[in-house]
PDB file of N, H, CA, C and O in Angstrom:
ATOM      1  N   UNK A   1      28.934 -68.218   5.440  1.00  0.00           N
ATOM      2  CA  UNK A   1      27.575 -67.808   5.661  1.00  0.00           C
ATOM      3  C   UNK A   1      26.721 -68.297   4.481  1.00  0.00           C
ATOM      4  O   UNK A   1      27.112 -68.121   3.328  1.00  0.00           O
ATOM      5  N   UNK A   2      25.768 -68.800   4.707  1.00  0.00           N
ATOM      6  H   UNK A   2      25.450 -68.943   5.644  1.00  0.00           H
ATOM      7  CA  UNK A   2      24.658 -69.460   4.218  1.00  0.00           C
ATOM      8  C   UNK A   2      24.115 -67.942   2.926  1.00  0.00           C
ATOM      9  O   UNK A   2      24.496 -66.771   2.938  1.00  0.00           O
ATOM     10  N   UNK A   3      23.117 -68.653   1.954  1.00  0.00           N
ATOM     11  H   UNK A   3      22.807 -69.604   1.944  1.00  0.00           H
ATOM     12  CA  UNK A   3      22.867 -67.859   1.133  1.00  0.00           C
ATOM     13  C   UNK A   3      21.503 -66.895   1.738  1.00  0.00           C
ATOM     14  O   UNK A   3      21.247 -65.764   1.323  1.00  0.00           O
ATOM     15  N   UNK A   4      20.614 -67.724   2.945  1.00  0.00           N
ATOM     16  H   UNK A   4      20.822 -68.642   3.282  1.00  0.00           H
ATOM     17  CA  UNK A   4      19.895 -67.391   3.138  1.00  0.00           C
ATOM     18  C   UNK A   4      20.337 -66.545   4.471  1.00  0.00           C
ATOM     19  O   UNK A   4      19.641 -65.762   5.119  1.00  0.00           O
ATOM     20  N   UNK A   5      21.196 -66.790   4.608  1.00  0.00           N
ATOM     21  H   UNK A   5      21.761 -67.425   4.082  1.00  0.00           H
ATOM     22  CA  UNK A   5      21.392 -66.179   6.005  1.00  0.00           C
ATOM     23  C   UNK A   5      21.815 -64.653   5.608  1.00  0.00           C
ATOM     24  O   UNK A   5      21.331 -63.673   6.173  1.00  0.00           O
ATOM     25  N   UNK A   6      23.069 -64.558   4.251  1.00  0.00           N
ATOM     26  H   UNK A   6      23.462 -65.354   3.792  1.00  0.00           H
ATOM     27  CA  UNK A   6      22.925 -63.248   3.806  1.00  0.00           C
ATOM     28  C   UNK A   6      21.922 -62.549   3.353  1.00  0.00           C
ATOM     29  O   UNK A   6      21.859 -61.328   3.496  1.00  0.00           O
ATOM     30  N   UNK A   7      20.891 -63.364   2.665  1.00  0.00           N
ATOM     31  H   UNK A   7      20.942 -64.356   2.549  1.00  0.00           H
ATOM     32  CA  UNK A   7      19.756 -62.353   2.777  1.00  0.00           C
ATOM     33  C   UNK A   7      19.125 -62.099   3.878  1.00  0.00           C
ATOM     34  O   UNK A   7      18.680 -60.954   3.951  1.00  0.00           O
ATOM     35  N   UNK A   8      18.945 -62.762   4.732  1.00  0.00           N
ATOM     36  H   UNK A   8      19.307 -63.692   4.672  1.00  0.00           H
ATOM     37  CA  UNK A   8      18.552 -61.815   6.410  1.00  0.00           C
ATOM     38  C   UNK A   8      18.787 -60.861   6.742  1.00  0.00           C
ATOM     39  O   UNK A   8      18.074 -60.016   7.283  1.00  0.00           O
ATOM     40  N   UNK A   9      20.689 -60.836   6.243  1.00  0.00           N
ATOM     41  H   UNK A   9      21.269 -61.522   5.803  1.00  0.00           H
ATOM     42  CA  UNK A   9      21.345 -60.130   6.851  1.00  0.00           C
ATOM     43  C   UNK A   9      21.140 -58.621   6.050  1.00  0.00           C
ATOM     44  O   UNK A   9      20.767 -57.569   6.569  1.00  0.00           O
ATOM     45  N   UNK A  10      21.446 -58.825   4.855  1.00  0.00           N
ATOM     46  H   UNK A  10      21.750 -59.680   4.433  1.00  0.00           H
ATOM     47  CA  UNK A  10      21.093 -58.238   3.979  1.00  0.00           C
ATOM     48  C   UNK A  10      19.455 -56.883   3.973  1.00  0.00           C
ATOM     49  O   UNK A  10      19.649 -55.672   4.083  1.00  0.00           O
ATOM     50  N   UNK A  11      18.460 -57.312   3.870  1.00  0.00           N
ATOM     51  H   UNK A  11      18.302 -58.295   3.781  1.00  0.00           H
ATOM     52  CA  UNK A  11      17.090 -57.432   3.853  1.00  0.00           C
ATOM     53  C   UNK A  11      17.039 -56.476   5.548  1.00  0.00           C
ATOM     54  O   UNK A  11      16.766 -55.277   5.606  1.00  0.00           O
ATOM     55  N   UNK A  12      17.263 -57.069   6.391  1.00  0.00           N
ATOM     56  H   UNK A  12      17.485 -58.043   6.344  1.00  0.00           H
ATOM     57  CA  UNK A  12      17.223 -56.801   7.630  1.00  0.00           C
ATOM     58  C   UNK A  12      18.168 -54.711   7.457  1.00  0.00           C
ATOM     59  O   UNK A  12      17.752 -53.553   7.471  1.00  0.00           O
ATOM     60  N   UNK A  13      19.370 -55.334   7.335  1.00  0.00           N
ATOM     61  H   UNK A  13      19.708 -56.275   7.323  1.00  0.00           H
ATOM     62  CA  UNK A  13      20.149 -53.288   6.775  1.00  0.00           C
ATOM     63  C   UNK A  13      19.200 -53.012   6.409  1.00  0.00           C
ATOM     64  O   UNK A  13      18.606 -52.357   7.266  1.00  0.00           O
ATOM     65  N   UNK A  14      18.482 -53.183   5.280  1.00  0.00           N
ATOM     66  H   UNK A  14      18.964 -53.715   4.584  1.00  0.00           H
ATOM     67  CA  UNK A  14      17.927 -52.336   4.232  1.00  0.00           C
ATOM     68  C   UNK A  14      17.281 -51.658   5.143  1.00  0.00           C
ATOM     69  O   UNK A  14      17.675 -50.550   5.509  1.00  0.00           O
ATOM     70  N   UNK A  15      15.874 -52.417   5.771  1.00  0.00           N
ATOM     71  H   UNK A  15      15.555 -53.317   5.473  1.00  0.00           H
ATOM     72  CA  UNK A  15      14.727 -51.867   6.222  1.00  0.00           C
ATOM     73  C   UNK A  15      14.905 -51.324   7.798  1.00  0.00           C
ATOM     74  O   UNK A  15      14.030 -50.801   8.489  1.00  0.00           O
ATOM     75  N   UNK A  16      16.516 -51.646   8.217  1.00  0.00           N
ATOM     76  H   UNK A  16      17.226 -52.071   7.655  1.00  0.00           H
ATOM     77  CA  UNK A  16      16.896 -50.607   8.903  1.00  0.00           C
ATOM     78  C   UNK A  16      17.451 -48.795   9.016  1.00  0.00           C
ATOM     79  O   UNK A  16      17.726 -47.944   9.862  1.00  0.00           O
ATOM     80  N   UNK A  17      17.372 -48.968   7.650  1.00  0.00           N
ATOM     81  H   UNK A  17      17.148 -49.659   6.963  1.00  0.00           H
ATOM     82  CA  UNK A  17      17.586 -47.583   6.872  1.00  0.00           C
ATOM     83  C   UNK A  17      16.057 -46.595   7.286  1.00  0.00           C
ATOM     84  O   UNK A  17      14.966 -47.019   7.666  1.00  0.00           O
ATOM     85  N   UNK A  18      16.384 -45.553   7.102  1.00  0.00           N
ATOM     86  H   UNK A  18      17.271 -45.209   6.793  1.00  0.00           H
ATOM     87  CA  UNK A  18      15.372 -44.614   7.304  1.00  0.00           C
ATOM     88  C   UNK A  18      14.341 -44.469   5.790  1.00  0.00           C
ATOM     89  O   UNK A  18      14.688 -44.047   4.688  1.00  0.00           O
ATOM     90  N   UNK A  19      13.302 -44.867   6.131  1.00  0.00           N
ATOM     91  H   UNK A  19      13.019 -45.210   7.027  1.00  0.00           H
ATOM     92  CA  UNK A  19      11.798 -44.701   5.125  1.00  0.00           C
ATOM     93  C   UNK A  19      12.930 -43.684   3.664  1.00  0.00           C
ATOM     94  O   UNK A  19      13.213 -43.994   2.507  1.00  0.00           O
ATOM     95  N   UNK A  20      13.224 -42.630   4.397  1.00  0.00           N
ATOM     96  H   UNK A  20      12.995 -42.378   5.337  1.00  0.00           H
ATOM     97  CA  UNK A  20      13.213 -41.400   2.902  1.00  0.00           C
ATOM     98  C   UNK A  20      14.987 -41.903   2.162  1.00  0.00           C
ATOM     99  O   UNK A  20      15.507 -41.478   1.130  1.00  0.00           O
ATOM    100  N   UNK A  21      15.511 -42.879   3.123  1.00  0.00           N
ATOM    101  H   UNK A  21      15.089 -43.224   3.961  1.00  0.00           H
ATOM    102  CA  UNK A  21      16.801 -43.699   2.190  1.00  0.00           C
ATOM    103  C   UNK A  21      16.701 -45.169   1.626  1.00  0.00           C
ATOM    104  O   UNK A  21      17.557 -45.990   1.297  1.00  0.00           O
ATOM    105  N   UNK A  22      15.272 -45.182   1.642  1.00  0.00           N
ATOM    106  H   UNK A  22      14.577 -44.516   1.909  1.00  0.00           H
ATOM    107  CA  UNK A  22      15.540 -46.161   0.681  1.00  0.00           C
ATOM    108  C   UNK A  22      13.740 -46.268  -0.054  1.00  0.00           C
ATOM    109  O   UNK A  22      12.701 -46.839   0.280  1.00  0.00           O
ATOM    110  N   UNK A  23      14.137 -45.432  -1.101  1.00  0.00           N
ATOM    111  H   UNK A  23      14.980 -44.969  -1.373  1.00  0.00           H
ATOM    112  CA  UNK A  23      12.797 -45.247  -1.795  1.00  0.00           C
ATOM    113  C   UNK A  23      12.674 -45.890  -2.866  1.00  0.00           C
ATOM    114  O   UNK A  23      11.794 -46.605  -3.345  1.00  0.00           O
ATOM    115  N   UNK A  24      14.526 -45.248  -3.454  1.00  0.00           N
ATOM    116  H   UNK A  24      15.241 -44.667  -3.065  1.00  0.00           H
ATOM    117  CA  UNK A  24      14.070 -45.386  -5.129  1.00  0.00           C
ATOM    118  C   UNK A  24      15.456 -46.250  -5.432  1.00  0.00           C
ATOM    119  O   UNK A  24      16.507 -46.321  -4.794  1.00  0.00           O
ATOM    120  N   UNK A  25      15.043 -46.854  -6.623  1.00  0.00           N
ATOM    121  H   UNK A  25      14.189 -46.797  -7.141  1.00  0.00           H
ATOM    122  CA  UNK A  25      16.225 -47.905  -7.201  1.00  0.00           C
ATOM    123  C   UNK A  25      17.363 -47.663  -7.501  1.00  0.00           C
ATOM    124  O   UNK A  25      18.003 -48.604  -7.971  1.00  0.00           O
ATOM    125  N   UNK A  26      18.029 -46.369  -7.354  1.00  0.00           N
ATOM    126  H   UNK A  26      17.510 -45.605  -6.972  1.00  0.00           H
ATOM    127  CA  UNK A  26      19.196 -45.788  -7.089  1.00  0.00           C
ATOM    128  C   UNK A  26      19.592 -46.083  -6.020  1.00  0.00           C
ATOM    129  O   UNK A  26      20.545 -46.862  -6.036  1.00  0.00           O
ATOM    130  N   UNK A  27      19.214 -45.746  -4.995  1.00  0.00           N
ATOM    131  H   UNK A  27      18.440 -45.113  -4.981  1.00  0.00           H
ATOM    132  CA  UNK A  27      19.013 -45.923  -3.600  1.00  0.00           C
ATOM    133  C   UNK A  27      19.522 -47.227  -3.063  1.00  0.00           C
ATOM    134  O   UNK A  27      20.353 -47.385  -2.168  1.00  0.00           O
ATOM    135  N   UNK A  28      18.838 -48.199  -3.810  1.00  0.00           N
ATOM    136  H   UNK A  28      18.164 -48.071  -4.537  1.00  0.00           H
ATOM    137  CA  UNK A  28      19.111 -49.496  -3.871  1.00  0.00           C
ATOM    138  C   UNK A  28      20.335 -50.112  -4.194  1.00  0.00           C
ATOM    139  O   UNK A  28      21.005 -50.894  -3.520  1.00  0.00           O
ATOM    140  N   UNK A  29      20.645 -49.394  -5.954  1.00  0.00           N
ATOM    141  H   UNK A  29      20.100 -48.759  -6.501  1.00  0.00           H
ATOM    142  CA  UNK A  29      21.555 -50.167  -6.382  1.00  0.00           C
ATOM    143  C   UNK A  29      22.724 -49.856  -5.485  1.00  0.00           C
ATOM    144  O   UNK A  29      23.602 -50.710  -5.365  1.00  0.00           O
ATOM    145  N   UNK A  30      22.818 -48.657  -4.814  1.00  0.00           N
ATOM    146  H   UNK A  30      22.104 -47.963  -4.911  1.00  0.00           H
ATOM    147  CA  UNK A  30      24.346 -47.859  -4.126  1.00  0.00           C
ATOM    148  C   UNK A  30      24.716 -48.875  -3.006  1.00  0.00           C
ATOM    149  O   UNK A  30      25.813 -49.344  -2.702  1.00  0.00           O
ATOM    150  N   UNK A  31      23.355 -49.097  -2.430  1.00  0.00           N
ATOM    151  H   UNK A  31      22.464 -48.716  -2.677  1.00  0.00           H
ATOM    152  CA  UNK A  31      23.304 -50.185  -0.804  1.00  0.00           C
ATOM    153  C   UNK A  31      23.335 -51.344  -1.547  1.00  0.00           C
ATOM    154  O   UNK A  31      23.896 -52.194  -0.856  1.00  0.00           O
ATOM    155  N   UNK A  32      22.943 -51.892  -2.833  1.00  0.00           N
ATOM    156  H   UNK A  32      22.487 -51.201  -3.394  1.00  0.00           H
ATOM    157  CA  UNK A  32      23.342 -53.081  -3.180  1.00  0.00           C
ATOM    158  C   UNK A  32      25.266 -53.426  -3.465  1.00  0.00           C
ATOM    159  O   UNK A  32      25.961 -54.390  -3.145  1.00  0.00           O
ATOM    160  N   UNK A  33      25.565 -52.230  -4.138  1.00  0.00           N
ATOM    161  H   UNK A  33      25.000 -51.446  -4.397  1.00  0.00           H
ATOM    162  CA  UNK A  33      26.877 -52.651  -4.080  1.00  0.00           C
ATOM    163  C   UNK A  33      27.672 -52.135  -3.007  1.00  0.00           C
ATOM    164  O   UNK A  33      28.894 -52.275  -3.039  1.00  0.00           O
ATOM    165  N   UNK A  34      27.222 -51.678  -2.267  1.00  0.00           N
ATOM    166  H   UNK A  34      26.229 -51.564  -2.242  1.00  0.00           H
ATOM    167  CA  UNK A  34      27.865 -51.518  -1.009  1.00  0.00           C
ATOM    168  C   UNK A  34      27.692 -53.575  -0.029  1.00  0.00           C
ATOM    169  O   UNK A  34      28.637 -54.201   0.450  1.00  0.00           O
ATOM    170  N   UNK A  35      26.778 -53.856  -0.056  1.00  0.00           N
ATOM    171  H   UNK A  35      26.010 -53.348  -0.445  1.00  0.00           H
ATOM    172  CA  UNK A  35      26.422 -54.975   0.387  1.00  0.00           C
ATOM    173  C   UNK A  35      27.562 -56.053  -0.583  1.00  0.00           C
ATOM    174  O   UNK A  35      28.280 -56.827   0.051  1.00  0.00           O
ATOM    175  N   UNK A  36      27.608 -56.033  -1.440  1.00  0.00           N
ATOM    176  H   UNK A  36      27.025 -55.405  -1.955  1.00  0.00           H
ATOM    177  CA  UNK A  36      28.231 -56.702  -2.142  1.00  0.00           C
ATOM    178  C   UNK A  36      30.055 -56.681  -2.072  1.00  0.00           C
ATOM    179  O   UNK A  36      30.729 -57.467  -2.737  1.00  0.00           O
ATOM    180  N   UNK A  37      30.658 -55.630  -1.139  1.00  0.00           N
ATOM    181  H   UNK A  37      30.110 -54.991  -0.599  1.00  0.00           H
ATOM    182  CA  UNK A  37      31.679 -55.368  -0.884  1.00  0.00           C
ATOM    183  C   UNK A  37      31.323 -55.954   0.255  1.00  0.00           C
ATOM    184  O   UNK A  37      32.486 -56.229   0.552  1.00  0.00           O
ATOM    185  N   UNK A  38      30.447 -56.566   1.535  1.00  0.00           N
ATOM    186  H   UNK A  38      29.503 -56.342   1.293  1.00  0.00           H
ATOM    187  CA  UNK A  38      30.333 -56.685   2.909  1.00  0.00           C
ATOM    188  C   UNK A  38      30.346 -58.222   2.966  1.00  0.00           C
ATOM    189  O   UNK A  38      30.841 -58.920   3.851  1.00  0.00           O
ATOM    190  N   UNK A  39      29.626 -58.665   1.709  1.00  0.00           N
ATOM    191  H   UNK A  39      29.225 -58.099   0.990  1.00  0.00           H
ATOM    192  CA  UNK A  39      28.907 -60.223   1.877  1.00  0.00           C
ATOM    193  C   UNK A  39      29.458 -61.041   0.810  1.00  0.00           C
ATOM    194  O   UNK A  39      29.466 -60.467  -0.279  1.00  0.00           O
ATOM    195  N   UNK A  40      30.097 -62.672   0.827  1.00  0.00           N
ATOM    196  H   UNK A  40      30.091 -63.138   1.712  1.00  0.00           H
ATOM    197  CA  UNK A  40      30.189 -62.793  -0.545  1.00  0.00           C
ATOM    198  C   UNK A  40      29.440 -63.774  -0.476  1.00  0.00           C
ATOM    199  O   UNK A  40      29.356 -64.609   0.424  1.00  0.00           O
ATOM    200  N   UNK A  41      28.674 -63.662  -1.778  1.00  0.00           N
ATOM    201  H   UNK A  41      28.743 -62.983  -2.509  1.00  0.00           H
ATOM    202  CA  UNK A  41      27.584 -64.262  -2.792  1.00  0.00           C
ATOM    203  C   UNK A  41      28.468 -65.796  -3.025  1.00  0.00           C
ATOM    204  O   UNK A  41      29.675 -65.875  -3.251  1.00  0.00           O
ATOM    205  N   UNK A  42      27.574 -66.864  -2.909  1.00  0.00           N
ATOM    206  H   UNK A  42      26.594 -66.800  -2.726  1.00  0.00           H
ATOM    207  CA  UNK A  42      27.601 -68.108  -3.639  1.00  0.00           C
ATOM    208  C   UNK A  42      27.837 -68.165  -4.771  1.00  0.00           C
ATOM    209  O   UNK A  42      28.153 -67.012  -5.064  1.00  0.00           O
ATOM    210  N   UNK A  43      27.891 -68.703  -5.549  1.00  0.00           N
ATOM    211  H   UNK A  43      27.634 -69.640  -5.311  1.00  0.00           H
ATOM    212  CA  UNK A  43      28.320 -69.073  -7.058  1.00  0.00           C
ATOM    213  C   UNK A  43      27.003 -68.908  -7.661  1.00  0.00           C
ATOM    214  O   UNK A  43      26.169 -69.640  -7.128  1.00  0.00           O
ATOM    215  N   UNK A  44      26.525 -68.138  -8.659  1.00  0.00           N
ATOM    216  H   UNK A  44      27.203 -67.544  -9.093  1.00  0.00           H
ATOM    217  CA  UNK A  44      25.130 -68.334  -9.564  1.00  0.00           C
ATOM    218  C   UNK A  44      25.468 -67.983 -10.750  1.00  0.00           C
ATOM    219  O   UNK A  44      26.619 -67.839 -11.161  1.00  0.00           O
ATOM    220  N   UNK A  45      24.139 -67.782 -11.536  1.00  0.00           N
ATOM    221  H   UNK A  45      23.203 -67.899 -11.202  1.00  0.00           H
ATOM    222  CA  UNK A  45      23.780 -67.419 -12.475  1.00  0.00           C
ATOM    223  C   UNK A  45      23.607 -66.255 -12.627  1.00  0.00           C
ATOM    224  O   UNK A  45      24.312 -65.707 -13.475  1.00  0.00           O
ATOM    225  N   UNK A  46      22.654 -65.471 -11.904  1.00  0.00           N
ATOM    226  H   UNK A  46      22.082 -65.917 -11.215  1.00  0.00           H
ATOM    227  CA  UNK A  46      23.167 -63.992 -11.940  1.00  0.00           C
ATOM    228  C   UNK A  46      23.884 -63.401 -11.366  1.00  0.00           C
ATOM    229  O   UNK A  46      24.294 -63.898 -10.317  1.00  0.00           O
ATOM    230  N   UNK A  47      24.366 -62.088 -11.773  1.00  0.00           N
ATOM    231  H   UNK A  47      24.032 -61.685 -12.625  1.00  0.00           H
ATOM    232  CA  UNK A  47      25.406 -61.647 -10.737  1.00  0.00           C
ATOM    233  C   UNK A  47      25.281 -61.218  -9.317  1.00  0.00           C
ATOM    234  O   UNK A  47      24.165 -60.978  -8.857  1.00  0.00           O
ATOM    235  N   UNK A  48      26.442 -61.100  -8.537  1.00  0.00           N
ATOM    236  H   UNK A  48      27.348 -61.295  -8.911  1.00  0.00           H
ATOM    237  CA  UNK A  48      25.749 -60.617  -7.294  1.00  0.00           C
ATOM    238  C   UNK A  48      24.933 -59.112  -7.020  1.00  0.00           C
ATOM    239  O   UNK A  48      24.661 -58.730  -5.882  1.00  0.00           O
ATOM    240  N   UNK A  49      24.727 -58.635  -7.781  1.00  0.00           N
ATOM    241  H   UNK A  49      24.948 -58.945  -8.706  1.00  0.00           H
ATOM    242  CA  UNK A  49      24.486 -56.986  -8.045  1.00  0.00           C
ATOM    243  C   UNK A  49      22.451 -57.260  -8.583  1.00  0.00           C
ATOM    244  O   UNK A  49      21.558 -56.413  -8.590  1.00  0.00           O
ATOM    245  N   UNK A  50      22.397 -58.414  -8.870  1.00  0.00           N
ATOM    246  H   UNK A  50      23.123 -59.102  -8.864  1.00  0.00           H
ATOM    247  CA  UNK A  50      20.876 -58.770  -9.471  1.00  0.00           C
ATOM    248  C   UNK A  50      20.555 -59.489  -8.508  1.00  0.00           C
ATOM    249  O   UNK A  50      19.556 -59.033  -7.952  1.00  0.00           O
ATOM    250  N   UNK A  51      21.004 -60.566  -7.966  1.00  0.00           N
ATOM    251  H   UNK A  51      21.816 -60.937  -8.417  1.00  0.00           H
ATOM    252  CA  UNK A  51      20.351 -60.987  -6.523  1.00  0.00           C
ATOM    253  C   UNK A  51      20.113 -59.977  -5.648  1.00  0.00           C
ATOM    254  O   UNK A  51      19.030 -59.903  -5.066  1.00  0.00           O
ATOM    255  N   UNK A  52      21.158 -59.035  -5.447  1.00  0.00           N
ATOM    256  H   UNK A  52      22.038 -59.096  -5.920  1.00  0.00           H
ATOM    257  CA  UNK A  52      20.763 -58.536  -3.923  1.00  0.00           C
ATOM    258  C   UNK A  52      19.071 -57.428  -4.706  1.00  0.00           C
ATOM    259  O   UNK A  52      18.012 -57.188  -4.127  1.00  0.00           O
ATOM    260  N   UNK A  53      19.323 -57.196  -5.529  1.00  0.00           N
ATOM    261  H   UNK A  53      20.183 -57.392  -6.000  1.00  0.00           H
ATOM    262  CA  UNK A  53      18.005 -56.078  -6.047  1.00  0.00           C
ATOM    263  C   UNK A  53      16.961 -56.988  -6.542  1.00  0.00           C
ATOM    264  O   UNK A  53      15.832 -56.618  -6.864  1.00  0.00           O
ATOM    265  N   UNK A  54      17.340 -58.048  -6.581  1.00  0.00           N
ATOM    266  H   UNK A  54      18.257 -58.349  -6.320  1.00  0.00           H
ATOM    267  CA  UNK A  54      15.988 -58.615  -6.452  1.00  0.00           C
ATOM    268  C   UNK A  54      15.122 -59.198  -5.267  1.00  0.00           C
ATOM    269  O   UNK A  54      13.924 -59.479  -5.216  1.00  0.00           O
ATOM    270  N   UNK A  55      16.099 -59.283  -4.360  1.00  0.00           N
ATOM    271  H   UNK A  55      17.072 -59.055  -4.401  1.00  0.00           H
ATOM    272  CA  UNK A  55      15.932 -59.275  -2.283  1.00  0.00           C
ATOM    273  C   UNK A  55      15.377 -57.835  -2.509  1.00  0.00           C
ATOM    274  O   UNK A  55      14.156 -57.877  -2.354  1.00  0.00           O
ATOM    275  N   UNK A  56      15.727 -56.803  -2.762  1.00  0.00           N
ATOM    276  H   UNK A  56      16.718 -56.769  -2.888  1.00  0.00           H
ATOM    277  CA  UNK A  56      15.288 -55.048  -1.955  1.00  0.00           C
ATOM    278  C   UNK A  56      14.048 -55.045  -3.081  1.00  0.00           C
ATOM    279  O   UNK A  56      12.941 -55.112  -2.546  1.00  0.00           O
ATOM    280  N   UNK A  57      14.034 -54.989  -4.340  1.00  0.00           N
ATOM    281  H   UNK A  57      14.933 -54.935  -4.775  1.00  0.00           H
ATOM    282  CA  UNK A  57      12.854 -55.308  -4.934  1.00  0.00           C
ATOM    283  C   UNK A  57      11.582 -54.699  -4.497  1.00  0.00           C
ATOM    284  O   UNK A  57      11.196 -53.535  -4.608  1.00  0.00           O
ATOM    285  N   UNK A  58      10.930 -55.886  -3.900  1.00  0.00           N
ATOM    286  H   UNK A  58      11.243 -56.831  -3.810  1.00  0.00           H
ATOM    287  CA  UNK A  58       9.941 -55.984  -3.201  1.00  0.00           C
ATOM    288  C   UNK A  58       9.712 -54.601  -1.937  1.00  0.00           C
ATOM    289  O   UNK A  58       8.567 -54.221  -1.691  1.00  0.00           O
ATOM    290  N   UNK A  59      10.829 -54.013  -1.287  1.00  0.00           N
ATOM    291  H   UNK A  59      11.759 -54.322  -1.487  1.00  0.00           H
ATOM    292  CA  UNK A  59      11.123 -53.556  -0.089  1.00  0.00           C
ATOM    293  C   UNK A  59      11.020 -51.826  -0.335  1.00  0.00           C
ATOM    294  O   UNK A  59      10.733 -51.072   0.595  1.00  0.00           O
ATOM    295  N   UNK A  60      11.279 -51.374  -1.632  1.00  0.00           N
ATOM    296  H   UNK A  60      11.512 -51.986  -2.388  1.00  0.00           H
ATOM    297  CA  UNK A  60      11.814 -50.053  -2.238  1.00  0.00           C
ATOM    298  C   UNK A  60      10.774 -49.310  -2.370  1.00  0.00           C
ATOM    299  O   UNK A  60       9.744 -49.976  -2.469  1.00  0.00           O
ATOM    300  N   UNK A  61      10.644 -48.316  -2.407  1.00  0.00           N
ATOM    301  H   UNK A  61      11.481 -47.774  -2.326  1.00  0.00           H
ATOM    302  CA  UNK A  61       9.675 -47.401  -2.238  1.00  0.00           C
ATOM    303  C   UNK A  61       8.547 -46.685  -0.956  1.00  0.00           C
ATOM    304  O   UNK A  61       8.885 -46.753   0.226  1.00  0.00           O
ATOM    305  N   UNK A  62       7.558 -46.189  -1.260  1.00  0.00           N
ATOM    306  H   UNK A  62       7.284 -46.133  -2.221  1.00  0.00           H
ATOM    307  CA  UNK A  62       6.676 -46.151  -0.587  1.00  0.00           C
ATOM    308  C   UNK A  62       6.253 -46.520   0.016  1.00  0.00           C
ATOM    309  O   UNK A  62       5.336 -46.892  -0.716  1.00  0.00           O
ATOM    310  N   UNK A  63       5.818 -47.081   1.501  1.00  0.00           N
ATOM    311  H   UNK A  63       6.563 -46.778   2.096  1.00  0.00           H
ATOM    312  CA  UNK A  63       4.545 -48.136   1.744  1.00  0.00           C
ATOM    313  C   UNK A  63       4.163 -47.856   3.354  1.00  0.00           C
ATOM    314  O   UNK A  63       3.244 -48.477   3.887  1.00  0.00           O
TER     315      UNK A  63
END
């Protein structure tokens, strides 16, 4: 699977979660390493635990 395709896949869970589970960056990091047991990451520079929170990032909180 493509790098972009895990973030679809990825990105797509998240904001299938219910509004009040996924607020705060706790929240995140738990579904990030849960994701990270589901998907494996390409080879980088950062780890896979900083990519995926920098995909939910943008997504976390309020809105």
């Amino acid at each position: 699977m493509t790098k972009s395709r895990i973030r679809r896949a990825v990105i797509r869970e998240w904001m299938a979660l219910a509004p009040t589970q996924r607020q705060s960056a706790q929240q995140a990091l738990a579904f990030a390493a849960d994701a990270i047991e589901r998907y494996k990451l390409p080879r980088s520079r950062r780890t896979p635990c900083a990519v995926i929170m920098a995909w939910l990032k943008p997504r976390t909180g309020r809105g």
